[in-house]
C-alpha positions as CSV (number, residue, x, y, z in Angstrom):
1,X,7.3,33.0,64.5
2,X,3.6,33.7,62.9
3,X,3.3,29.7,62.9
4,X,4.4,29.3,66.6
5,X,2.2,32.3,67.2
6,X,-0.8,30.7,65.8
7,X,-0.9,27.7,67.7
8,X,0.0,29.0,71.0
9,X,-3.5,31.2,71.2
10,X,-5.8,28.5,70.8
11,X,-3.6,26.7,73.7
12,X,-3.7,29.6,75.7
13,X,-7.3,29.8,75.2
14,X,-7.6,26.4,76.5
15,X,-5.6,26.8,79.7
16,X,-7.4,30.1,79.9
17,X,-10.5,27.7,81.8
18,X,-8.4,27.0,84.6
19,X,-9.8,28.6,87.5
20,X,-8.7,29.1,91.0
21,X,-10.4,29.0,94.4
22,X,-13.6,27.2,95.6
23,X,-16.5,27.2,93.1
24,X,-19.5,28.2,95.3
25,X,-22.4,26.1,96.6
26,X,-24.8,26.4,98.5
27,X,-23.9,25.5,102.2
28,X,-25.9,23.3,104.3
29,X,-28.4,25.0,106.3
30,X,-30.8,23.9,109.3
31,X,-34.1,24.5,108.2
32,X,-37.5,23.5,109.5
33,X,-39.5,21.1,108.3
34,X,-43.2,23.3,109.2
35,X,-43.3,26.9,111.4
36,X,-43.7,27.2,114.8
37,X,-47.0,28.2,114.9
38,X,-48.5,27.3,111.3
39,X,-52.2,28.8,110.7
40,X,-55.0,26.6,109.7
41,X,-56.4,29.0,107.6
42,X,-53.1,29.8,105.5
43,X,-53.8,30.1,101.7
44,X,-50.9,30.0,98.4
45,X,-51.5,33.8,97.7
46,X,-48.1,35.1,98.8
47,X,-47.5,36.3,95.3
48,X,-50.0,38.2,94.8
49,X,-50.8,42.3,95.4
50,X,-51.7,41.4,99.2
51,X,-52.6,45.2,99.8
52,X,-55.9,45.0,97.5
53,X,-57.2,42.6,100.1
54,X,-57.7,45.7,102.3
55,X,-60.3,46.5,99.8
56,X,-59.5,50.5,100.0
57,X,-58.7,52.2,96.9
58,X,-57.1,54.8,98.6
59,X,-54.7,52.7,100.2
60,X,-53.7,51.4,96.7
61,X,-53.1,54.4,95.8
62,X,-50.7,55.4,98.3
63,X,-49.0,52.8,98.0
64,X,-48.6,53.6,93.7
65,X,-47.4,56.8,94.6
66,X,-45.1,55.5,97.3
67,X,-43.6,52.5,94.9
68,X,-43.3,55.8,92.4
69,X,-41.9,58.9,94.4
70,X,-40.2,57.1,97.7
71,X,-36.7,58.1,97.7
72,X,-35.2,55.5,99.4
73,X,-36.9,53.5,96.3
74,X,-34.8,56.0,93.8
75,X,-31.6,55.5,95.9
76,X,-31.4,51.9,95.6
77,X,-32.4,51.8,92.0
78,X,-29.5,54.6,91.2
79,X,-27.1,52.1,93.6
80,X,-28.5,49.2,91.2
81,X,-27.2,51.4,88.2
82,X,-23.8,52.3,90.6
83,X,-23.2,48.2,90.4
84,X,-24.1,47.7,86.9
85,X,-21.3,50.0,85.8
86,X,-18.8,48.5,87.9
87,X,-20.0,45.0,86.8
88,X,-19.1,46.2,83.1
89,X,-15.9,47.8,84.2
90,X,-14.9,44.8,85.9
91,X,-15.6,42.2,83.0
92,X,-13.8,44.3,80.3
93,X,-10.7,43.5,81.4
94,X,-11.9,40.1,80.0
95,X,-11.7,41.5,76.6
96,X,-9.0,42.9,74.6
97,X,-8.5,46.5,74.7
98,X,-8.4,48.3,71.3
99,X,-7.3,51.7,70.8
100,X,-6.5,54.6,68.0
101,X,-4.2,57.5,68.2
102,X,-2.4,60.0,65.7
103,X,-0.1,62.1,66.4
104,X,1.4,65.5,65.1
105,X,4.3,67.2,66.5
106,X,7.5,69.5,65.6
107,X,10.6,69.9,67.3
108,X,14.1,71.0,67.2
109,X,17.1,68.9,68.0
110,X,20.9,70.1,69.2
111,X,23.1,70.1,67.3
112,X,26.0,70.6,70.0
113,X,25.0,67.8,71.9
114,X,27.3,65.3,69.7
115,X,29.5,65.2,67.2
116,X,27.7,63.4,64.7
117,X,24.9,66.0,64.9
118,X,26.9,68.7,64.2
119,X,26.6,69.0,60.5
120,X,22.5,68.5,60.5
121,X,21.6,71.0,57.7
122,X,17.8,71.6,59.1
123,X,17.2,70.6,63.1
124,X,13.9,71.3,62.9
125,X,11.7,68.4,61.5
126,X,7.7,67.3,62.0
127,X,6.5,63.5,63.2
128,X,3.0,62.6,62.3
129,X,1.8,59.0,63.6
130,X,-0.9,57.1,63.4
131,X,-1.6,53.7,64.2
132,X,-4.1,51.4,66.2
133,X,-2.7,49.1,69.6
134,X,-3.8,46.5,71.2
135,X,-3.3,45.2,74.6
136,X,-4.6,42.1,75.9
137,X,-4.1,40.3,79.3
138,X,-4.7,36.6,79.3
139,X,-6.4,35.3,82.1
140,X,-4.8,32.2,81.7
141,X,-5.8,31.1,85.8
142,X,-8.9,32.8,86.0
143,X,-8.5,36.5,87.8
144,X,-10.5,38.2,85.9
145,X,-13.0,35.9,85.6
146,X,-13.6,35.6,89.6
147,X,-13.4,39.2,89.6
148,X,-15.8,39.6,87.4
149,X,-18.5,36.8,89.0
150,X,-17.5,38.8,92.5
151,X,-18.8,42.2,90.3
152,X,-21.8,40.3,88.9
153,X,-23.2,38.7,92.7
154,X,-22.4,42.5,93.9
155,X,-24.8,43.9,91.4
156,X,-27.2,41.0,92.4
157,X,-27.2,41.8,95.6
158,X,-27.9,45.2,95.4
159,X,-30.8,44.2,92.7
160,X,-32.4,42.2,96.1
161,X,-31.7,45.3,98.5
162,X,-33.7,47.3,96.4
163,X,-36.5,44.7,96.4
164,X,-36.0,44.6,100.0
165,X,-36.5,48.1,100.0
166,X,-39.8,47.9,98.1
167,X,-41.1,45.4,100.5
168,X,-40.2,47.1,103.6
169,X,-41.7,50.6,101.6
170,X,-45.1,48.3,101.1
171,X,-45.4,47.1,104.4
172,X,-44.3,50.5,105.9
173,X,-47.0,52.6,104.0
174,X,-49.9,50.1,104.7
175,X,-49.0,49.9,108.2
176,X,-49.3,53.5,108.5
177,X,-52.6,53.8,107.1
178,X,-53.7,51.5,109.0
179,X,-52.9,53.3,112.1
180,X,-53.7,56.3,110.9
181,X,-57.3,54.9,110.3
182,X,-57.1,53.4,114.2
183,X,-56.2,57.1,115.5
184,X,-59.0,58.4,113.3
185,X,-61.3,56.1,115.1
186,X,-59.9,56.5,118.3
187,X,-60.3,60.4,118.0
188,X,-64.1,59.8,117.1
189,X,-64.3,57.7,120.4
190,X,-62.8,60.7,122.8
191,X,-64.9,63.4,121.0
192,X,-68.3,61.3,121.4
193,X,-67.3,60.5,125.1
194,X,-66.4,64.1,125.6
195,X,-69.9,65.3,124.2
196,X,-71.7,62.8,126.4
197,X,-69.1,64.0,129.1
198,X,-70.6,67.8,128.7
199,X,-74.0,66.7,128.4
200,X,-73.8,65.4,131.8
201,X,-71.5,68.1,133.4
202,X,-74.6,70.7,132.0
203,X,-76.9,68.5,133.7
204,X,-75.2,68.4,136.9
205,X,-74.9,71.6,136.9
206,X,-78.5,72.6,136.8
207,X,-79.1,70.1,139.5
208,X,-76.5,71.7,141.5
209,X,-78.3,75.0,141.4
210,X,-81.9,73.1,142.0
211,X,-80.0,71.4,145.5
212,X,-80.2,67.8,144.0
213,X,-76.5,67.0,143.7
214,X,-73.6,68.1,145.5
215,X,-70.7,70.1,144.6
216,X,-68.5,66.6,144.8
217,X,-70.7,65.0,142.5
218,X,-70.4,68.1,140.0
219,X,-66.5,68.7,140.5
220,X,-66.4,64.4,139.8
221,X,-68.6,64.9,136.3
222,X,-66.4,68.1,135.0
223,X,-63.1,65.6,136.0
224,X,-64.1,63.4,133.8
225,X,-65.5,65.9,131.5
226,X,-62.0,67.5,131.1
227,X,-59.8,64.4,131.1
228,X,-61.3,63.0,128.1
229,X,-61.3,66.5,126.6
230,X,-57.3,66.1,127.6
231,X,-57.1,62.8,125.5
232,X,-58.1,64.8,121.8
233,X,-55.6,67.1,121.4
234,X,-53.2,64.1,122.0
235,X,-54.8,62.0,119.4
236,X,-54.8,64.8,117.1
237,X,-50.9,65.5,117.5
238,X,-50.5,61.3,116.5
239,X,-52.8,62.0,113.4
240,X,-50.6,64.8,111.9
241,X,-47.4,63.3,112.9
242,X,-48.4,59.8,111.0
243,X,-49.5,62.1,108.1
244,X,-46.2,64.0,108.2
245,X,-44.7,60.2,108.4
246,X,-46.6,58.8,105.8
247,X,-46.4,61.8,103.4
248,X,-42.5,61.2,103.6
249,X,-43.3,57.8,102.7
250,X,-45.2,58.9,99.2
251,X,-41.9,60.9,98.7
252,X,-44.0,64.2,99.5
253,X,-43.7,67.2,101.7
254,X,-45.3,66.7,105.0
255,X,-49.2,67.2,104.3
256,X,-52.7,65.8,104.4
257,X,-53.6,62.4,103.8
258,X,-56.6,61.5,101.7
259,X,-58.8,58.6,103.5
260,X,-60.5,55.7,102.5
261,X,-62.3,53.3,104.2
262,X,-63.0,53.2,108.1
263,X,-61.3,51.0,110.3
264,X,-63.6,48.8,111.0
265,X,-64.6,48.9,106.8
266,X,-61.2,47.2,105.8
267,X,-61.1,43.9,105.1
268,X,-58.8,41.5,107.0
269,X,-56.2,39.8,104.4
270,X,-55.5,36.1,104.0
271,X,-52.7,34.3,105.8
272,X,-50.3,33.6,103.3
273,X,-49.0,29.9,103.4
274,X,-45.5,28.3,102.4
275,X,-43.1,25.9,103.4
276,X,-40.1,27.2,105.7
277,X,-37.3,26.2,102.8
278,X,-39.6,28.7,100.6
279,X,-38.1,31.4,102.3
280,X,-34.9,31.1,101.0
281,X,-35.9,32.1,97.7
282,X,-38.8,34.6,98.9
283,X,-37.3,36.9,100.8
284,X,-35.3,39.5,98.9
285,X,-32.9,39.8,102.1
286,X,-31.9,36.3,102.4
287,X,-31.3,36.3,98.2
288,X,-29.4,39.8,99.0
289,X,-27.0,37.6,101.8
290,X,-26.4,34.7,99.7
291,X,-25.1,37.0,96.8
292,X,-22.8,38.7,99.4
293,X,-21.5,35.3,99.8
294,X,-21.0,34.3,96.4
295,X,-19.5,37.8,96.1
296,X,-16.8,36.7,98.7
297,X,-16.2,33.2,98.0
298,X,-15.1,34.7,94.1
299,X,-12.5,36.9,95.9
300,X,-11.0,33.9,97.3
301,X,-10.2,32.4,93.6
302,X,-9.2,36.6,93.0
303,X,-6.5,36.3,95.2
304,X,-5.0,33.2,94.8
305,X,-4.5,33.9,90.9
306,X,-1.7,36.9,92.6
307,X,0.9,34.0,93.2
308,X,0.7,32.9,89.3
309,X,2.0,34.6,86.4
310,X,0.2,37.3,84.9
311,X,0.7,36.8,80.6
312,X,0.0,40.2,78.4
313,X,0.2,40.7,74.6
314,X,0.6,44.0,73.5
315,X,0.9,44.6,69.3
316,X,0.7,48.3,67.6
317,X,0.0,49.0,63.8
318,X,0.4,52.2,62.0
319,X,2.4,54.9,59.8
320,X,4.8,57.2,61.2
321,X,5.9,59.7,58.5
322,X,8.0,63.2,58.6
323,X,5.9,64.2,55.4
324,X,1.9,64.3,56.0
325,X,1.7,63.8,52.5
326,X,3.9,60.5,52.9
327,X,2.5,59.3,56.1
328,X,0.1,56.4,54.5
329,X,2.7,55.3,51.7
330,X,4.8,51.9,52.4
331,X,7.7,53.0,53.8
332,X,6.1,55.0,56.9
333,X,4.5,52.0,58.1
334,X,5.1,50.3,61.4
335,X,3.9,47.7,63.8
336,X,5.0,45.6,66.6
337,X,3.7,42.9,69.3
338,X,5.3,41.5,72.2
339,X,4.5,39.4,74.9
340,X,5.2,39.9,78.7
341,X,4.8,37.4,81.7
342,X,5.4,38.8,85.6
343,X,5.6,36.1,88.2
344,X,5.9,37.4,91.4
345,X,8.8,35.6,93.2
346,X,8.9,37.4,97.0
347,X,6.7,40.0,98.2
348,X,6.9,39.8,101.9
349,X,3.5,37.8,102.1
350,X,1.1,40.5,100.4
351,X,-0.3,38.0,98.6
352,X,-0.7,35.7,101.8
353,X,-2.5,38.5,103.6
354,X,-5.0,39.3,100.5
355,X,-5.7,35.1,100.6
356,X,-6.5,35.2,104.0
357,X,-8.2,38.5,103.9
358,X,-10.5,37.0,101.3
359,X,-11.3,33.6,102.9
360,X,-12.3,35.7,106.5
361,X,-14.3,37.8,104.5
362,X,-16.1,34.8,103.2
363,X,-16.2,33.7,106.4
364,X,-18.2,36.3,107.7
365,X,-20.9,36.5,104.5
366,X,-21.5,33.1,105.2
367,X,-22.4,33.5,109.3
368,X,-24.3,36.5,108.2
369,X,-26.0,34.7,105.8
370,X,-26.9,31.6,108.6
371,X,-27.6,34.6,110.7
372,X,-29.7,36.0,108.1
373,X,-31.6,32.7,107.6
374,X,-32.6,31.9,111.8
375,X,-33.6,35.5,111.7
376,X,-36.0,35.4,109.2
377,X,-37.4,32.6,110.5
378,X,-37.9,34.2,114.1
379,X,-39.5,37.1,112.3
380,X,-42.2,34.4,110.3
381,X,-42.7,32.5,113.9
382,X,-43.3,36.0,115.8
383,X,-45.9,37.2,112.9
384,X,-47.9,33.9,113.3
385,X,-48.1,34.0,116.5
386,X,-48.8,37.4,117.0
387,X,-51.8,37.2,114.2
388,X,-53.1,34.2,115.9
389,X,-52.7,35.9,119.5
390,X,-54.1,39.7,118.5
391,X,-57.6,38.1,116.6
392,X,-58.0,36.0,119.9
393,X,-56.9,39.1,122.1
394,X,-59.6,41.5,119.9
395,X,-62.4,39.2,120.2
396,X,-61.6,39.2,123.7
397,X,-61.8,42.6,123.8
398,X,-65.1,43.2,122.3
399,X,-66.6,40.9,124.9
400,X,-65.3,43.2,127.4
401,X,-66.3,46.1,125.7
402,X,-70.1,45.1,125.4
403,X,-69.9,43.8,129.2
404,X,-68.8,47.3,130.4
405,X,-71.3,48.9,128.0
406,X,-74.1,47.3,129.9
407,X,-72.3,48.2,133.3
408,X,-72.5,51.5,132.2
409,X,-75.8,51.8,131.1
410,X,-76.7,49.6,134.6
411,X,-74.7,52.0,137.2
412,X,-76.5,55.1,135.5
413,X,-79.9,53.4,136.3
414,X,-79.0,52.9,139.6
415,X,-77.0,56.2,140.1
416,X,-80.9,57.3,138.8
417,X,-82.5,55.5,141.3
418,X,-80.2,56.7,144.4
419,X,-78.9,52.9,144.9
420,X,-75.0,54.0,144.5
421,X,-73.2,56.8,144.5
422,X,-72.0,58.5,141.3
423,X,-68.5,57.0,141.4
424,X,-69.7,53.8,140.4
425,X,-70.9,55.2,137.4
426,X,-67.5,57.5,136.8
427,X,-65.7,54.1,137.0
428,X,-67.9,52.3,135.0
429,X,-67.7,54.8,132.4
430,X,-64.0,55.6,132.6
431,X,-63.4,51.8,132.1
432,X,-65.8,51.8,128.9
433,X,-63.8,54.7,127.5
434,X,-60.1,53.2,128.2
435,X,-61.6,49.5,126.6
436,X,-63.2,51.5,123.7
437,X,-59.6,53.2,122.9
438,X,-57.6,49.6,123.5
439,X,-60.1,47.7,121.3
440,X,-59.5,50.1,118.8
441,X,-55.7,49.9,118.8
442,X,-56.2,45.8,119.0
443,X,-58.2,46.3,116.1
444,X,-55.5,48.5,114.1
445,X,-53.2,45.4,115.6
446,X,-55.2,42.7,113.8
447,X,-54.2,44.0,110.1
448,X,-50.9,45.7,110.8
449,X,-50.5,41.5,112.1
450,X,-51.3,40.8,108.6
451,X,-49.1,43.1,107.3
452,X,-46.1,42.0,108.6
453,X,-46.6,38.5,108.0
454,X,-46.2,39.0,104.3
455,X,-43.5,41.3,105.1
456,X,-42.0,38.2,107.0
457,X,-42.6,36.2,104.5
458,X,-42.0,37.4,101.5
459,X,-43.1,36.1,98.0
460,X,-43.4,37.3,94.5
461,X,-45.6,39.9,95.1
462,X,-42.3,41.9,96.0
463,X,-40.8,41.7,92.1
464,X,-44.5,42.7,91.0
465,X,-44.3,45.8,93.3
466,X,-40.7,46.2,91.9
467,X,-42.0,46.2,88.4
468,X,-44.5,49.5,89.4
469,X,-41.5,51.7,90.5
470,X,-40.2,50.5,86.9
471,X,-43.0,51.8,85.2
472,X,-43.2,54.5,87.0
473,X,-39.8,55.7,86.7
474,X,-40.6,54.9,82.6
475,X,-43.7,57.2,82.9
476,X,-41.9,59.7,84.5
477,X,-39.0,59.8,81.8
478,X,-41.6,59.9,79.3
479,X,-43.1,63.0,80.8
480,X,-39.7,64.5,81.3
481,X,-39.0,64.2,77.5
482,X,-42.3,65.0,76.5
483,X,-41.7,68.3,78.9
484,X,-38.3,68.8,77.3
485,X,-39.9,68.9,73.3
């Protein structure tokens, strides 16, 4: 029996590589040979720290804290750890499981309960046991094994949505300061045109009392006085709700916001450049689908393996002993193996259903991951065209800001000279002030444009930013246990 024992494991372990189901491959996808609207001036830095181009310290600084503090960073690190324990759980069963026990017990027997008990001299009598076990299932057509590569794409996956997570945290807490920086700007803009605003309402006034003007003109010059006094408070409202926004961001209570450089100080970043089949591999969501997929496509080969036998060995070692004292002598030793196979012969189609629940959950990871793929490429074709379209739509802009600057400053001299009536100057000025405040927001436009091109994009840069929450998190423990001695 030890002989036929012997050579039926290394055939086992042969058969053992038999797997079930469809082995997975990448399917064939439609992707474009160039983008839509490709950028002449696009350069290979998409794996770089893009936010330094910015040139603020301040913003790198935020977003160090952000990659360190944000707790939607900490959830999807802690669901990383969720999936790297079920990985292991899952790929034990690959493994034989060893255990150790002993035993102690006393007990009493009846002695009335049969005949040939009845002349027991001592009923009472102690069991001590110990032994080791084994148990081992053979995955002889590949279960386990697909489970275990469904458990191992599942944790991949959910390594990708948390680097999806850092690059939408990135993107998020640069945009903000960016348009917190706009709304700064924009505040200085309603605060100089409201000084100049009550300059002139003081003037008017006095030449209301001296009979020069009329009380129309006046009532027109403290109308415009207070509607751009109107516009502050509003800006100011914006400027504490993006602080509260972006202090959530920096995993913070709502607060201030330290600032950097102005606006018009940053530095507009490169257009990162790549080929549209790059994207596959850059973009932590599309990596994130195609693991899903893999994921599901191993649950196929899962649920197959049901309609073969399963094949366990089982074997136990030990001592069992009514004496302590003779529990590790030769007699009191034991052991056993045995072997078990369970073929499933009718179960009213379960294992139908689970087959065909598996292959339309495959189904669906892979539309979703097609899905995935035409929407990522939308989201690269918007961002090019919308950083191509917002610099040609600023520049625009400032031309007609400098044009109603000199209208301005023209109707005044006229208003001065009593060739027009003051309304022409009221409208030239209240077009000046709306372009001012739109040129400004264009301008805020221009980099958030930037912003969410790499976000669109992708690239290594997200696994360096990933690497900072790592060494955070290490830095952190470090103070923790330092804290602790």
């Amino acid at each position: 029996m030890r002989r036929a024992l012997v050579l039926c494991v290394p055939c086992v372990l042969a058969l053992s590589g038999c797997l079930l189901g469809p082995d997975y491959s990448r399917p064939p996808l439609d992707v474009p040979a160039t983008y839509r609207f490709p950028d002449n001036y696009a350069a290979d830095i998409a794996n770089t720290e893009w936010w330094k181009q910015f040139d603020d310290p301040v913003l790198d600084d935020l977003i160090t804290t952000a990659l360190a503090n944000n707790n939607d960073v900490k959830i999807a690190a802690a669901r990383v750890d969720q999936f790297l324990g079920q990985f292991v759980t899952t790929r034990a069963a690959l493994f034989p499981q060893v255990g150790a026990g002993f035993d102690a017990g006393r007990e009493r027997i009846s002695t009335s309960s049969s005949p040939l008990l009845a002349n027991v001299q001592n009923p009472v009598f102690n069991t001590y046991t110990a032994a080791l076990s084994a148990s081992w299932e053979i995955d002889l057509f590949g279960r386990n094994r697909r489970l275990t590569e469904s458990a191992r794409a599942s944790l991949l996956s959910t390594e990708e949505a948390k680097r999806g997570t850092v690059l939408t945290l990135v993107s998020s807490v640069a945009s903000s300061y960016i348009n917190l920086r706009s709304l700064d700007r924009q505040l200085e803009i309603a605060k100089a045109t409201t000084a100049s605003r009550a300059e002139s309402v003081h003037v008017f006034e006095l030449r209301f009392k001296g009979g020069e003007v009329s009380q129309m003109e006046l009532a027109q010059s403290q109308s415009e006085y207070e509607a751009s006094r109107a516009v502050i408070p509003q800006i100011e409202a914006q400027i504490a709700q993006q602080e509260d926004a972006l202090s959530v961001l920096l995993g913070r209570n709502p607060g201030d916001i330290l600032r950097g450089r102005a606006l018009a100080e940053l530095a507009a970043p490169a257009v990162p450049a790549g080929l549209p089949s790059d994207l596959l591999e850059r973009r932590p969501d599309l990596r994130q689908a195609e693991q899903d997929l893999v994921a599901a496509n191993a649950q196929i080969g899962a649920a197959k393996a049901l309609y073969f036998p399963q094949i366990s060995l089982t074997g136990l070692f030990g001592t069992q002993s009514g004496q302590f004292s003779k529990l590790f002598t030769g007699p009191a030793r034991v052991w056993s193996f045995a072997g078990s196979v369970a073929q499933p012969i009718f179960e009213g189609g379960a294992i139908v259903g689970q087959v065909k629940q598996a292959e339309a959950v495959q189904q669906q990871a892979l539309y979703a991951y097609r899905k995935a793929i035409q929407v990522a490429f939308q989201e690269v074709n918007d961002a090019l065209i919308s950083s191509q379209k917002v610099r040609e739509q600023f520049d625009v802009q400032g031309r007609q800001v400098e044009a109603l600057a000199t209208y301005a400053h023209l109707a005044r001299l006229r208003y001065e000279g009593g060739y027009t009536s003051y309304i022409e100057v009221l409208d030239a000025e209240r077009s000046l002030f709306n372009a001012q405040l739109t040129q400004t927001q264009t301008q805020a436009g221009v980099l958030v444009s930037y912003v969410n091109l790499y976000k669109a994009m992708g690239g290594g840069w997200v696994v360096t930013a990933e690497s900072m929450t790592t060494q955070a998190a290490q830095h952190g423990g470090d103070a923790a246990a330092q804290g602790a001695k």
